[in-house]
N, C-alpha and C positions, 0 to 999 in steps of 0.2 A: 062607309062603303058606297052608299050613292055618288058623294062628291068623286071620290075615283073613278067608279062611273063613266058618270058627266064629264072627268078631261079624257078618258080613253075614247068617249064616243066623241071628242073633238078631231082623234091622227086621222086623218083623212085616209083613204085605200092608197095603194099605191096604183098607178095610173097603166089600167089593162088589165089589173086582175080580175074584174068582174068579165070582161069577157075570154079570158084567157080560162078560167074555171069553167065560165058554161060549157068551152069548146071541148075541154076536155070533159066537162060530164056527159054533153051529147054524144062524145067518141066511145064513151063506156067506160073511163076510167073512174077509178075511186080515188077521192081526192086526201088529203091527211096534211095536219100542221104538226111538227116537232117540235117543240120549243123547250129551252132551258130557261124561258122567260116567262109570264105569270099569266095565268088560265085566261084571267079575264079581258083580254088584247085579245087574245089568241079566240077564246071563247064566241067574240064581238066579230070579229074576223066570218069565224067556222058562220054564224048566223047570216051575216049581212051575205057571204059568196054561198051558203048550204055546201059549205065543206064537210065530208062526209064525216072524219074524225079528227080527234082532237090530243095531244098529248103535250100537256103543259103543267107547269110547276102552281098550284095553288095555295091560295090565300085565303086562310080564316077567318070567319065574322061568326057573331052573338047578333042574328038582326041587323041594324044596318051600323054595327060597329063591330071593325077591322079587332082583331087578337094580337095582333103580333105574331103569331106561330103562321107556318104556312105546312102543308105537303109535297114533299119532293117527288115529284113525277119523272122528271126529266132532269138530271141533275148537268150541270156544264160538263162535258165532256165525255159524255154517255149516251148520246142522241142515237148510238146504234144499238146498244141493248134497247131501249125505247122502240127501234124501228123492229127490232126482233119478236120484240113482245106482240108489237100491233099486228104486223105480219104473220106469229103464229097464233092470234087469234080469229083472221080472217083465212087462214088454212092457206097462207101463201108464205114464202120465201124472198130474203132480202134481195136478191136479185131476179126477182121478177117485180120490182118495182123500177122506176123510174124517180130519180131525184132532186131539187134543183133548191141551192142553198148559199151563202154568200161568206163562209169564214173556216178558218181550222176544225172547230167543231163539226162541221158537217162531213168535212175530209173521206174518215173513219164511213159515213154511208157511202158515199163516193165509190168507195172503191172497191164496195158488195152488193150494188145494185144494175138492173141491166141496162141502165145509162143516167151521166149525170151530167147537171147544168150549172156551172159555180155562177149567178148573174149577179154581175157587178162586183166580184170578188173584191174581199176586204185585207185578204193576207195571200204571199206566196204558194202555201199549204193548199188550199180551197186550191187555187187555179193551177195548179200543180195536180191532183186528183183525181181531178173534174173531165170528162171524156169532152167535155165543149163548154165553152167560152161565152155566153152572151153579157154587152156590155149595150147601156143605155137608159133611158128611162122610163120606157113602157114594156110592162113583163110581159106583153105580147110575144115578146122577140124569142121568148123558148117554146113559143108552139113550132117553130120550123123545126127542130130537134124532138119534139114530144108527138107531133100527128103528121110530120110530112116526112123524118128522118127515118 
């Protein structure tokens, strides 16, 4: 489990989310990852930017060795019951959030939230759903959509 670790804390952030997060925490929003990918990315992520929550598919260990069995949190193609769950546990509804996400998967929030960002879209679906467009490589570029839109 360490070794895994050690190469996740090697993906570098992607370039602006640290202060793309701030912005929106000093704005008042509450931040949140969805992932159909595995807690501990996601996990490392929530810590290093204090993203508020976290909903990712986890991986079991006995101590610092992996099981092979994981929990399904977020299964592929599900990211809106996901989003329904966290939302009705923070006494809100899926369109009073704001969304912003890169593939088909995310689509399904897209298009039940009160605005969505596909950035840097990876399929037709995403940018097809998505209320705006951002293309580039610093995720700055959806604060103009999220605190000035």
């Amino acid at each position: 489990l360490s070794e895994v670790k050690e190469v996740l804390d090697r993906a570098p952030l992607m370039p602006g989310a640290e202060e793309t997060i701030k912005r929106l925490k000093d704005a008042g929003y509450q931040t949140a990852i969805i992932s159909s990918g595995i807690s501990l990315l996601a996990e490392r992520v929530q810590t290093q930017l204090s993203i508020d929550h976290v909903l990712a598919n986890k991986i079991l260990a006995e101590g610092d060795r992996l099981t092979g069995e994981g929990e399904a949190v977020v299964e592929l193609g599900r990211k809106l019951e996901a989003l329904k769950r966290l939302t009705g546990e923070l006494g809100l509804k899926p369109y009073q959030c704001a969304v912003v996400g890169d593939s088909r998967w995310d689509a399904p929030m897209f298009r039940v939230s009160a605005l969505s960002i596909a950035f840097n879209p990876k399929d037709e679906e995403a940018a097809r759903a998505a209320d705006f467009i951002v293309k580039g490589k610093n995720l700055k570029g959806v604060l103009a959509y999220l605190l000035e839109g």
